[in-house]
C-alpha positions as CSV (number, residue, x, y, z in Angstrom):
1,X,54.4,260.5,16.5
2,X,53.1,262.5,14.1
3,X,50.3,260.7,13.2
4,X,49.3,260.5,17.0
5,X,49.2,264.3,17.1
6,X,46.5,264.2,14.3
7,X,44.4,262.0,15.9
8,X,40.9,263.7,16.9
9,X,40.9,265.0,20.5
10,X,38.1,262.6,21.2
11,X,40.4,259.9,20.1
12,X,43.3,260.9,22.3
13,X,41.5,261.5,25.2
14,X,40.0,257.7,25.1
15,X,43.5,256.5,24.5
16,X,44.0,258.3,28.0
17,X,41.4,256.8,29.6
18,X,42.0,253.3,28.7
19,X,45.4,254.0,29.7
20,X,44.6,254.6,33.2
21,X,41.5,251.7,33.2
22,X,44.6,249.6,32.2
23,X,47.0,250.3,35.0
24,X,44.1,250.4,37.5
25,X,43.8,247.0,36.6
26,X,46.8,245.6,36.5
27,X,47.5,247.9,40.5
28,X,44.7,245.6,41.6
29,X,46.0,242.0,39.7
30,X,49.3,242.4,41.2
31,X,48.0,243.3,44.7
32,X,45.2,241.5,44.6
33,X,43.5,242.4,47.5
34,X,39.7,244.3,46.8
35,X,39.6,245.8,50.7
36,X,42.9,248.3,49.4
37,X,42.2,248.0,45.5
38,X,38.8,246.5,43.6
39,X,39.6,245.7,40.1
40,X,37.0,248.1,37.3
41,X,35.1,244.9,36.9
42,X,34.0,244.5,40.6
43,X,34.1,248.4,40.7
44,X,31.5,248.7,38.0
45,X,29.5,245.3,39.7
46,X,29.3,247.7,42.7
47,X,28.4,250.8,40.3
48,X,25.3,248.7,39.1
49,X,23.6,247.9,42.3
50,X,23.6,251.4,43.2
51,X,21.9,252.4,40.1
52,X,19.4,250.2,40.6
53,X,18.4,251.8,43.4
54,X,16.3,254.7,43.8
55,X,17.5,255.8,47.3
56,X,20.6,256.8,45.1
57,X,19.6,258.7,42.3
58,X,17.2,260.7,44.9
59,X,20.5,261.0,47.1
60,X,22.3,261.9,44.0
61,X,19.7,264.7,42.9
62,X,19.8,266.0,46.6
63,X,23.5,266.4,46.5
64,X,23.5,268.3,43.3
65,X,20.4,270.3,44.8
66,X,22.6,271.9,47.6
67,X,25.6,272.5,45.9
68,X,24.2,274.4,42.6
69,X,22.1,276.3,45.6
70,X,25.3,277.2,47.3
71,X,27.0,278.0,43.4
72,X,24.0,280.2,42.6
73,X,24.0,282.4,45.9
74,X,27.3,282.8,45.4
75,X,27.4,283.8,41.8
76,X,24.9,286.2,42.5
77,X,26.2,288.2,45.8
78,X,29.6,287.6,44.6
79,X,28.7,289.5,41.2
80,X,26.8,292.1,43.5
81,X,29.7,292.5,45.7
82,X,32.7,292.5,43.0
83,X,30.6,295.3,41.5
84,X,30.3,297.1,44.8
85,X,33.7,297.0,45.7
86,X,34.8,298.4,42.5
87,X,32.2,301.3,42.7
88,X,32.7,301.8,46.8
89,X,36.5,301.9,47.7
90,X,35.3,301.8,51.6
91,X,33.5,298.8,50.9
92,X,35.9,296.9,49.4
93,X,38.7,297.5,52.1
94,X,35.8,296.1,54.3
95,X,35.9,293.0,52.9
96,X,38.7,292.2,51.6
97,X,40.5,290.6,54.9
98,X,37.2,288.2,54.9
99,X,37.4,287.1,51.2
100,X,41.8,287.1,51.8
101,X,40.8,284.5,55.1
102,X,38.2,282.7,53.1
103,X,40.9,282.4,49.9
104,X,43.7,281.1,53.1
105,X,42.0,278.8,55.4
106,X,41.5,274.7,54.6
107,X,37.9,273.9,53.8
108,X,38.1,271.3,56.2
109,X,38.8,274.6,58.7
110,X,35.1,275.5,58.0
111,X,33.5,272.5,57.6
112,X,33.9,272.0,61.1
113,X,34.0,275.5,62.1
114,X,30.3,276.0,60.4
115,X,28.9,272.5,62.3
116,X,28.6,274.1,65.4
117,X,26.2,277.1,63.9
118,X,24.6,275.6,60.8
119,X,21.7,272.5,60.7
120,X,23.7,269.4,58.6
121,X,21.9,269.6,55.8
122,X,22.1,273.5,54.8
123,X,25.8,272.8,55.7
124,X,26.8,271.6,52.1
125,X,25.5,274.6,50.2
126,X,26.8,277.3,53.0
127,X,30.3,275.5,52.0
128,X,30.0,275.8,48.5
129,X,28.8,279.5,48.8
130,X,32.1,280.1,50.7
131,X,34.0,278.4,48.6
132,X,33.4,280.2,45.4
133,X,32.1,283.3,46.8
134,X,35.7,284.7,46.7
135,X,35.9,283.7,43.0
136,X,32.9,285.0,41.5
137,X,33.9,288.9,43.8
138,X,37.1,288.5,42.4
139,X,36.7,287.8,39.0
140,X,34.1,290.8,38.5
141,X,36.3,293.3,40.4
142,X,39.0,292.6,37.8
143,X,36.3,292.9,34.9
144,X,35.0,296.4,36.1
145,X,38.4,297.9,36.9
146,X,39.7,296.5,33.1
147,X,36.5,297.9,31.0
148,X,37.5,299.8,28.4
149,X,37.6,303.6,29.9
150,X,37.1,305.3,26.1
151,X,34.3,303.4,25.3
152,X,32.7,304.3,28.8
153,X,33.3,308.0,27.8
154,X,32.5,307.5,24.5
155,X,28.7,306.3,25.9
156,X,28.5,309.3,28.3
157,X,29.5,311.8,25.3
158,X,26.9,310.4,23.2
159,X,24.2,311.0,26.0
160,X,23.5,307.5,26.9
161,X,21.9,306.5,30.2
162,X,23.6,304.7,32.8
163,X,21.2,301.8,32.1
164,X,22.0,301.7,28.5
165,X,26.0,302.4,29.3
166,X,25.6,298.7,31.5
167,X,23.8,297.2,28.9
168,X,25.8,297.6,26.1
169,X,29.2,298.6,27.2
170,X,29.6,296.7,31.0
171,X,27.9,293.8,30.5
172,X,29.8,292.6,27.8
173,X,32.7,293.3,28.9
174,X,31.9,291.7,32.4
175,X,30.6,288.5,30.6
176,X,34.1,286.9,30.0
177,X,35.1,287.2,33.7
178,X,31.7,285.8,34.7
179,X,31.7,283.1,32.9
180,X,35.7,282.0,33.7
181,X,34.1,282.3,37.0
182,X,31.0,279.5,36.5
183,X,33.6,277.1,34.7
184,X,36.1,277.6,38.0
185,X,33.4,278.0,40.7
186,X,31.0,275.1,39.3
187,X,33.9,272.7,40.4
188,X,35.0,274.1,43.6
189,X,31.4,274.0,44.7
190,X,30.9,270.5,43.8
191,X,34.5,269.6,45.6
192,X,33.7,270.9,48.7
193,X,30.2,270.6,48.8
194,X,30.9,266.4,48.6
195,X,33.3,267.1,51.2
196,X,31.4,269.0,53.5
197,X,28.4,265.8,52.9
198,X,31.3,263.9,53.8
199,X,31.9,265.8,57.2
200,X,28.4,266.1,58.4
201,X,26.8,263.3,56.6
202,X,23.1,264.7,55.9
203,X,20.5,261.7,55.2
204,X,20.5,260.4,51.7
205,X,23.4,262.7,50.3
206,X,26.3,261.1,48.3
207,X,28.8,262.4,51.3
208,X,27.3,260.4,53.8
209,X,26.8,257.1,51.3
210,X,30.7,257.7,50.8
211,X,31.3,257.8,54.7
212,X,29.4,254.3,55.2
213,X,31.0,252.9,52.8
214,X,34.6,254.0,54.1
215,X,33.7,252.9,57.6
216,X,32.3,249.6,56.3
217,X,35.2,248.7,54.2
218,X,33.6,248.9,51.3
219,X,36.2,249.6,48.7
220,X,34.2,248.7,45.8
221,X,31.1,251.1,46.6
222,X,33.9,254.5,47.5
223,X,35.2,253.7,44.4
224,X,32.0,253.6,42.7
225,X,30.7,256.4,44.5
226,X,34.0,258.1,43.6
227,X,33.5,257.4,40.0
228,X,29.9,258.9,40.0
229,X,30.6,261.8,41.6
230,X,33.3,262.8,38.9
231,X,30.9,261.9,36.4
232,X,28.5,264.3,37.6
233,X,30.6,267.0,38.1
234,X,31.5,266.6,34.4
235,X,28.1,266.5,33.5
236,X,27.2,269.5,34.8
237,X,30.2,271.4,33.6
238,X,29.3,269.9,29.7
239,X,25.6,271.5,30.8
240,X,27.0,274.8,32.0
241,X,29.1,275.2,28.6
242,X,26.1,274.2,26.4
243,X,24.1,276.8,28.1
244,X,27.0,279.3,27.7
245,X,26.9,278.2,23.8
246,X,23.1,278.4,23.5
247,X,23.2,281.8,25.1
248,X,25.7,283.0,22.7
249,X,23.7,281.5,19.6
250,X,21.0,283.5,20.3
């Protein structure tokens, strides 16, 4: 046992993986059935065709295109706004029953809610903005009430200006809460962004090749799409981290 706990974390974690490959194959040898479970090996059949194709990948880089649009909107008005409401007691008794509601209701809930006002394919990245808006407000509210209040003074008593007080004093201390925020939010947006693809099924989006595939009885191909989408979403979270590293680097 205590040799296991040594072992590298790259090690362990394969171990994990080829612990679940193994009982996903053996679910689908005992049942035997590929309409209720594939087996990996016609799963990853299914995952070469579609990478073979070019519709995909442009699908793909669509998919991603709307939901880091919706992530980035929100980041950035949710950063505005968490400041805001920390600054402007009024404003944030405004909207704090919106963000409580948003926090509350099933995503499904707006998904179909937001079908009857917003065009299909800007219907993904409004959902992701939602989604993580609430996050992102949140997150820096908390940061700006919890900065240090001495050093704040200690800035103002040695005469420097607001802009140099946010440089070197909020930022930093906001930087921690915004970036717990991009490592959260990133996946929410990608959830419900595929979900809301899903729902409204805009032209060449991985939602609506998921959809056909359901409706055509395609195990295979949903769980090859499945596959890909959780690949992607832990691409871009390895991407996000590597640009939080390089940032700190420098």
């Amino acid at each position: 046992m205590k040799k296991m706990l040594d072992m590298p974390i790259w090690l362990k974690k394969s171990l994990g993986a080829l612990f679940w490959l193994a009982l996903w194959w053996l679910i689908s040898l005992i049942i035997n059935k590929e309409l209720l479970v594939p087996s990996p090996a016609q799963t990853v059949a299914v995952l070469g065709v579609l990478l073979a194709q070019p519709s995909f990948w442009y699908a793909a880089a669509l998919s991603m295109l709307r939901i880091l649009l919706g992530f980035a909107l929100a980041a950035l008005l949710g950063t505005v706004g968490g400041i805001l409401a920390d600054r402007c007691p009024p404003f944030d008794w405004l909207f704090s029953p919106l963000l409580h509601l948003i926090r509350s209701v099933p995503v499904a809930s707006f998904i179909i809610l937001a079908l009857v006002w917003i065009h299909t394919p800007w219907l993904p990245v409004f959902i992701s903005f939602l989604m993580v808006l609430p996050l992102f407000w949140g997150n820096i509210r908390t940061g700006m009430a919890h900065t240090d209040s001495k050093e704040l003074e200690m800035g103002k008593v040695l005469g420097l200006s607001r802009g140099k007080i946010w440089k070197r004093i909020r930022l930093p201390a906001l930087k921690p809460y915004f970036r717990s925020a991009c490592v959260t939010g990133l996946g929410f947006a990608w959830k419900s962004g595929v979900a809301a693809e899903v729902i409204c099924r805009p032209d060449l989006s991985l939602g609506d090749l998921l959809q056909s595939a359901k409706l055509q009885l395609e195990t295979p191909t949903v769980f090859a799409l499945t596959i890909v989408i959780a690949i992607l979403s832990l691409l871009l979270e390895l991407a996000l981290n590597a640009l939080w590293k390089e940032g700190e680097e420098q």
